[in-house]
Structures are given as C-alpha cells and as structure tokens.
C-alpha beads as a LAMMPS data file, in Angstrom:
LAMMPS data file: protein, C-alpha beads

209 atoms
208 bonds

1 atom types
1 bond types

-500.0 500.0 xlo xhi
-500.0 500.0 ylo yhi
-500.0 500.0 zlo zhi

Masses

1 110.0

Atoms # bond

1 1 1 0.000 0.000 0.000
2 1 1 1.796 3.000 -1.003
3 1 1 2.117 6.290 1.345
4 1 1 -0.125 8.821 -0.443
5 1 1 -3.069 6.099 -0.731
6 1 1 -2.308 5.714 3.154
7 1 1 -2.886 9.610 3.558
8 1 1 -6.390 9.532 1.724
9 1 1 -7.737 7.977 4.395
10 1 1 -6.133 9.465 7.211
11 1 1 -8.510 11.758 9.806
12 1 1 -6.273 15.560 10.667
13 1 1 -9.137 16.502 11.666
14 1 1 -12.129 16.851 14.386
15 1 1 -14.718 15.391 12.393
16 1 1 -14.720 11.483 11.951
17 1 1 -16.336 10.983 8.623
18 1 1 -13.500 10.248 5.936
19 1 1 -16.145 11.961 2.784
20 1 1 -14.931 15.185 5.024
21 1 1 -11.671 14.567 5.958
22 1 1 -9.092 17.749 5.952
23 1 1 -7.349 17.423 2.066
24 1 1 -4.052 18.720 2.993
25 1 1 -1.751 17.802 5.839
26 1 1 1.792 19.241 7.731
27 1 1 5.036 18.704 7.220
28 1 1 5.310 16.040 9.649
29 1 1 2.530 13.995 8.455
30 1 1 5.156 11.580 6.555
31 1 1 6.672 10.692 9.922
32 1 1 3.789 10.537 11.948
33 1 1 2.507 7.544 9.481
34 1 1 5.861 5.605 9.717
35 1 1 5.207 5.739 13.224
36 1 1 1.390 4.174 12.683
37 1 1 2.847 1.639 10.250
38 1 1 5.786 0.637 12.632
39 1 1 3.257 0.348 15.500
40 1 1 -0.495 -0.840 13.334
41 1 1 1.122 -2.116 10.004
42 1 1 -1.315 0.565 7.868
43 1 1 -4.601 -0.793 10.366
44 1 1 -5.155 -2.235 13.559
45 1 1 -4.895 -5.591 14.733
46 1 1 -5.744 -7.548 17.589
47 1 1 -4.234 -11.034 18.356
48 1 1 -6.211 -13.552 20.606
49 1 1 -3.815 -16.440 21.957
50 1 1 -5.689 -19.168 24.566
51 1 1 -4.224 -21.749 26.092
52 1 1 -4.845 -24.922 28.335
53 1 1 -2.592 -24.850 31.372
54 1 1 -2.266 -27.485 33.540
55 1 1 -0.113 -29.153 35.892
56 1 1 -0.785 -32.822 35.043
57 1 1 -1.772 -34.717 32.090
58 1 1 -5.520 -35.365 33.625
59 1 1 -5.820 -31.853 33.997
60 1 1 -4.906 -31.463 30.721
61 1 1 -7.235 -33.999 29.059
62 1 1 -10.213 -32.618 31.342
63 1 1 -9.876 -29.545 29.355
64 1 1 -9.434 -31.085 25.802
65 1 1 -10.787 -28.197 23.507
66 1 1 -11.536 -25.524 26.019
67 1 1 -8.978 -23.076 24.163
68 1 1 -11.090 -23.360 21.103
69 1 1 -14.490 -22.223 23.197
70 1 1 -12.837 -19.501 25.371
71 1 1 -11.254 -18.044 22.261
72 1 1 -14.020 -18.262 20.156
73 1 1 -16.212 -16.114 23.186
74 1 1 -13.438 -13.769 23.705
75 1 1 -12.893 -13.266 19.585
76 1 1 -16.716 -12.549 19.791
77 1 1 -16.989 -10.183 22.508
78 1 1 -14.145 -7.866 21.397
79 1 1 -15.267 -7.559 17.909
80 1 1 -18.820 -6.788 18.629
81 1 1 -18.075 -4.082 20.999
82 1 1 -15.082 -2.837 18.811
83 1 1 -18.349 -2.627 16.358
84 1 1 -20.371 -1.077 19.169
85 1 1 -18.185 1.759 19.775
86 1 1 -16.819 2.411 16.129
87 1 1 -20.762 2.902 15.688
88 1 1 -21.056 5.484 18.638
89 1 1 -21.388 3.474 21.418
90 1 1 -19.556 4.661 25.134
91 1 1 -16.014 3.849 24.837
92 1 1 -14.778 1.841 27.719
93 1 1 -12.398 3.618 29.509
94 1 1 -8.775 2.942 28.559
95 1 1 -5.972 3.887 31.377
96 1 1 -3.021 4.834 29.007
97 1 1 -5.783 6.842 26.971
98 1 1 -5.702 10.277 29.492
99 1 1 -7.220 12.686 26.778
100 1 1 -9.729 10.117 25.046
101 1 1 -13.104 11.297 23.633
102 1 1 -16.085 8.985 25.121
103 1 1 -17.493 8.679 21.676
104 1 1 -17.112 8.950 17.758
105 1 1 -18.928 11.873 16.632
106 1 1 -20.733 11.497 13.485
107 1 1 -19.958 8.050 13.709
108 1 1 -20.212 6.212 9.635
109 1 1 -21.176 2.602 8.932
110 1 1 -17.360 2.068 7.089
111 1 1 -15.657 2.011 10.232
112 1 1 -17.844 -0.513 11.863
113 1 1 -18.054 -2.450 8.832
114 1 1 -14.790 -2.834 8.660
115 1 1 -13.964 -4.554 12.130
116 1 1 -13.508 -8.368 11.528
117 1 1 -12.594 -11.008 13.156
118 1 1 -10.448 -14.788 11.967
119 1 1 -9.474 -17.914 13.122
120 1 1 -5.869 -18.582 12.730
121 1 1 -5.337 -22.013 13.919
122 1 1 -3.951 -23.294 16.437
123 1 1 -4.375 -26.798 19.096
124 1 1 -6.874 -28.593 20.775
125 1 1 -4.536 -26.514 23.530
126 1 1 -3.886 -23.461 22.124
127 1 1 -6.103 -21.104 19.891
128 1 1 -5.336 -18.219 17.988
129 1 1 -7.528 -15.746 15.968
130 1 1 -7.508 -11.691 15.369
131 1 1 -9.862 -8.912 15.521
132 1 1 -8.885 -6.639 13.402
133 1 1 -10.349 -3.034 11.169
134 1 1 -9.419 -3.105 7.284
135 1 1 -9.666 0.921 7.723
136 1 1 -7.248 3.109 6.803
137 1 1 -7.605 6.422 9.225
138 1 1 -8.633 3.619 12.110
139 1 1 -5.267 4.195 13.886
140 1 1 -5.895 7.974 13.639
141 1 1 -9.249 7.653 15.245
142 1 1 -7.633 5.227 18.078
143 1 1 -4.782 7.251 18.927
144 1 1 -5.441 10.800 18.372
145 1 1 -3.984 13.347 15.907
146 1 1 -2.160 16.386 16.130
147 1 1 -1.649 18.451 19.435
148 1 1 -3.952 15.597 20.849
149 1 1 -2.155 12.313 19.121
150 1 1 -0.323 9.802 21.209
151 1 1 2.126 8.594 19.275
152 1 1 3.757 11.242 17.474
153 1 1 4.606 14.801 19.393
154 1 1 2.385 17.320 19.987
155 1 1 1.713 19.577 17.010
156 1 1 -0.562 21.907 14.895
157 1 1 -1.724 20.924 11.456
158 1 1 -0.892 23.173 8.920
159 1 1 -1.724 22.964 4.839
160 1 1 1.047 22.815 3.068
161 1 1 -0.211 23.688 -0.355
162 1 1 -3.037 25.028 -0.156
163 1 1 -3.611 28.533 2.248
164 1 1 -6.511 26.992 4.292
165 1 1 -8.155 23.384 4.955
166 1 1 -11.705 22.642 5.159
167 1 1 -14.201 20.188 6.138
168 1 1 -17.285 19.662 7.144
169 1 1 -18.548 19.259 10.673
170 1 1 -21.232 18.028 12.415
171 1 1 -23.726 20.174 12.176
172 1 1 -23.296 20.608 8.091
173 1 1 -21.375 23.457 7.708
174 1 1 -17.862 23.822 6.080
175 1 1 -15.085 24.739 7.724
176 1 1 -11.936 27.052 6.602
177 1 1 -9.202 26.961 9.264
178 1 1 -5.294 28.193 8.447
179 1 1 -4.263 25.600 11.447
180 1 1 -6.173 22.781 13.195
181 1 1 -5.752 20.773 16.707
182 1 1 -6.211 17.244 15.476
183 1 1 -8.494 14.852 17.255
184 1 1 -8.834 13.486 20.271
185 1 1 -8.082 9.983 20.760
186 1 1 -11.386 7.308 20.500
187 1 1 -9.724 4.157 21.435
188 1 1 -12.775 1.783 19.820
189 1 1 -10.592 -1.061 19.744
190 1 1 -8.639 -0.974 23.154
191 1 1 -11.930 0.442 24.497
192 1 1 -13.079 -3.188 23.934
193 1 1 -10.083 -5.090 25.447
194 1 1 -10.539 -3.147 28.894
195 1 1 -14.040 -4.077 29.016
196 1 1 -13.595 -7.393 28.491
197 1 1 -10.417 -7.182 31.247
198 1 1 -13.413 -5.928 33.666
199 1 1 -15.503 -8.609 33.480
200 1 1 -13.249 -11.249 33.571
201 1 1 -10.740 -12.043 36.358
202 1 1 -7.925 -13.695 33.794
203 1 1 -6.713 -13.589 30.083
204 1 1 -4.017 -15.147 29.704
205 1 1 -2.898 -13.037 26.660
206 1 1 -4.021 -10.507 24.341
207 1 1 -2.023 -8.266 22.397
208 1 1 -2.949 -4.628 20.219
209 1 1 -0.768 -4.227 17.610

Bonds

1 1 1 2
2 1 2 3
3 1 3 4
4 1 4 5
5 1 5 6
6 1 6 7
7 1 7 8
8 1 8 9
9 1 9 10
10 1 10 11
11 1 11 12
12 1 12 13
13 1 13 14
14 1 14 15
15 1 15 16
16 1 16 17
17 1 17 18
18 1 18 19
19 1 19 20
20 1 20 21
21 1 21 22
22 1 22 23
23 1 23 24
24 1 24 25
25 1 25 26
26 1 26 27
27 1 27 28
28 1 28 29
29 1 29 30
30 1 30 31
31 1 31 32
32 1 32 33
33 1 33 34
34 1 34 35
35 1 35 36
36 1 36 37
37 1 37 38
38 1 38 39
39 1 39 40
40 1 40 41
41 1 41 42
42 1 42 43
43 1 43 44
44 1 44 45
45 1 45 46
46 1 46 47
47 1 47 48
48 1 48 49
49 1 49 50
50 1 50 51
51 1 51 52
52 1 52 53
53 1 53 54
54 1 54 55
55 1 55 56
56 1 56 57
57 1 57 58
58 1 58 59
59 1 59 60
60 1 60 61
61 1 61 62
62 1 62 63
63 1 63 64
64 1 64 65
65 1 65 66
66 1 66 67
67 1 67 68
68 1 68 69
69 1 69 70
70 1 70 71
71 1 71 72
72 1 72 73
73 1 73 74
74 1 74 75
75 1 75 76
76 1 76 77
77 1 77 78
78 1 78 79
79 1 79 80
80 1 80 81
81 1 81 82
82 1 82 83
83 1 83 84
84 1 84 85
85 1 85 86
86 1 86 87
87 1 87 88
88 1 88 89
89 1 89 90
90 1 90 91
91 1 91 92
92 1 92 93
93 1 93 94
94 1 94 95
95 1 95 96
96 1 96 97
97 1 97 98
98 1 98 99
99 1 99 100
100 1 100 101
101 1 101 102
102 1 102 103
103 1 103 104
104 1 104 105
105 1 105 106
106 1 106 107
107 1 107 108
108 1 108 109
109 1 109 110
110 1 110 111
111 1 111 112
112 1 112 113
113 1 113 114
114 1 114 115
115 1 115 116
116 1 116 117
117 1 117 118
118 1 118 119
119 1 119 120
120 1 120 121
121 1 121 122
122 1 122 123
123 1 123 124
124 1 124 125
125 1 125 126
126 1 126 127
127 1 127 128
128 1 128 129
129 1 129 130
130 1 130 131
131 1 131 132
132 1 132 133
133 1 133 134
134 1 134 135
135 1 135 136
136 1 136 137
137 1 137 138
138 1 138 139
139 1 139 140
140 1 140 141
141 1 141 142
142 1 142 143
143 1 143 144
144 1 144 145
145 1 145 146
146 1 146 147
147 1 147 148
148 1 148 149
149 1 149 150
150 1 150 151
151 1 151 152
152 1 152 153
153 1 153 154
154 1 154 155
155 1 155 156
156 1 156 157
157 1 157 158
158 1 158 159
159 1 159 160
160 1 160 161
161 1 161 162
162 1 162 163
163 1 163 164
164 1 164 165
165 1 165 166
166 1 166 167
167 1 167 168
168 1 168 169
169 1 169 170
170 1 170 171
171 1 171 172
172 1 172 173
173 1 173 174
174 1 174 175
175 1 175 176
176 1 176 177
177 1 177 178
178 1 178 179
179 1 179 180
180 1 180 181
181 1 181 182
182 1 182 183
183 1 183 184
184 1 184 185
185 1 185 186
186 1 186 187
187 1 187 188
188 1 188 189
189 1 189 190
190 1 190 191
191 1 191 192
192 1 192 193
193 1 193 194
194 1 194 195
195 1 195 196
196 1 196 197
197 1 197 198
198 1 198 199
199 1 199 200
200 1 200 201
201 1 201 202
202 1 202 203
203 1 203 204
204 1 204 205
205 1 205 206
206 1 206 207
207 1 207 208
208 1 208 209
C-alpha cells in the first residue's frame, strides 16, 4: 500500500467521517505515518492467543478443547463491541488513553463495517484468531492526531499547499481553518479489550498491535 493512498484515508481533523476529511496535511505527516505503520502495520490488529494450562496430564485432558471455546467467546466479545463503539457506542475507559473522547462523533457505517474477526489455527490446547479493522484512518481515530495524538509529538496541522483546509462538521457546515488541533483519541478497539479485562478475572494473553 503505497504512502499517499495511506494519507487519503487518514482523519487531521475533528470530524470522523473520511467523505470530510481535511485534504491537505503538515510537514510532519510523513513521519507521523511511519510511526502508525511501525506500530499498526497501515490498520489495527488484535491477536487472541488461549491456552490450556495445567499441571498434570488429567488436567490437561479434562480440558481437551476448552482453548477453542474460550477463544471463540473472547474473539466474539471484542469484535462486537469494537463494532459497538466504532458505531457510537460509550467507549470503555482505557488507562493509558488520558485525553480520550467517550465517543465517535458522526460516527459512519465504514468504520464498523470494517472490524472483523479470523481464526488462525492453532491446538486442541492453544487457539489463535484476530480482531482486526481493514480501515485506513482507524489508527488515527484510536490514537489521536495532532496536538492531541499519542504517538507522534504534539503539534498543529498546517496545509502545506493550499492557504486553508476545510471540512465539514457536524452540524453541516464547512469549515476554513489556516491551522487545526487534530483529534482526540477514541480508542474503539482498546476500548473493547478493557471491558472485556473488567468482566473477567484472567486472560491469559491478548495483544494490540
């Protein structure tokens, strides 16, 4: 996927609809996105990992297959609230997330549409599947853009060839602005990992990538 199709899709911007999204970006754009791609290869991705752990080989029999069920629930859970919140839902609260907005303003059916979830294989032991978004400007919408982005430094968003961006916001009308703040942070898929950490006592592994 090449770097300017990457910045198509990319939210600089308060609003979350891409139709609207700010058409020119800053100078540090190009770094900020080998940041995302280093940390969310171009999306985001969730791997689920289960496993059967037990000190003896009854133990281990007893629970023949129980990786497959467990995973299968968890793989469930995290992509229909993932769904839930991409579609405007409360986001769960995520610690590392200080600044995050509670919810996706304006919220479109492409984001949520493009959460899925896999099996990947695994054991009668061990399971493994993903939840994952096929949408471009997802890691901007889970981590936050300019002054407000957490994983580049704080900055303003300038234009850089034209003399003003626009877009247009929530209530319909279009905005000029020489600068803008970014976005907040809507973590929609961590958001569903920490609600699924509240309800249950023990996971025994789940990574965001």
């Amino acid at each position: 996927m090449s770097l300017s199709k990457l910045n198509k899709g990319l939210h600089d911007q308060v609003n979350d609809n891409p139709q609207s999204s700010t058409k020119m970006w800053d100078k540090s754009t190009t770094q900020q996105i080998e940041e995302i791609k280093k940390k969310v290869n171009n999306s985001i991705q969730i791997n689920i990992i289960t496993k059967v752990i037990a000190k003896t080989p009854l133990c281990k029999d007893l629970f023949m297959g129980a990786s497959i069920d467990v995973n299968k629930q968890i793989t469930k859970f995290i992509e229909e609230q993932s769904k839930e919140m991409a579609s405007g839902s409360l986001i769960f609260n995520v610690p590392e997330s200080s600044n995050q907005k509670n919810r996706i303003e304006n919220p479109t059916n492409h984001l949520s549409n493009s959460i899925y979830s896999i099996e990947e294989g695994g054991s009668e032991y061990e399971s493994h599947s993903k939840v994952a978004t096929t949408a471009e400007y997802a890691p901007w919408v889970e981590w936050g853009t300019g002054l407000h982005g957490e994983l580049s430094p704080s900055h303003y968003i300038y234009p850089v060839k034209a003399k003003y961006m626009t877009w247009i916001n929530k209530n319909g009308e279009q905005i000029f602005a020489l600068r803008t703040q970014g976005q907040y942070p809507k973590p929609f898929m961590r958001g569903a990992i920490y609600k699924l950490k509240a309800m249950i006592s023990k996971i025994i592994r789940i990574d965001i990538k």
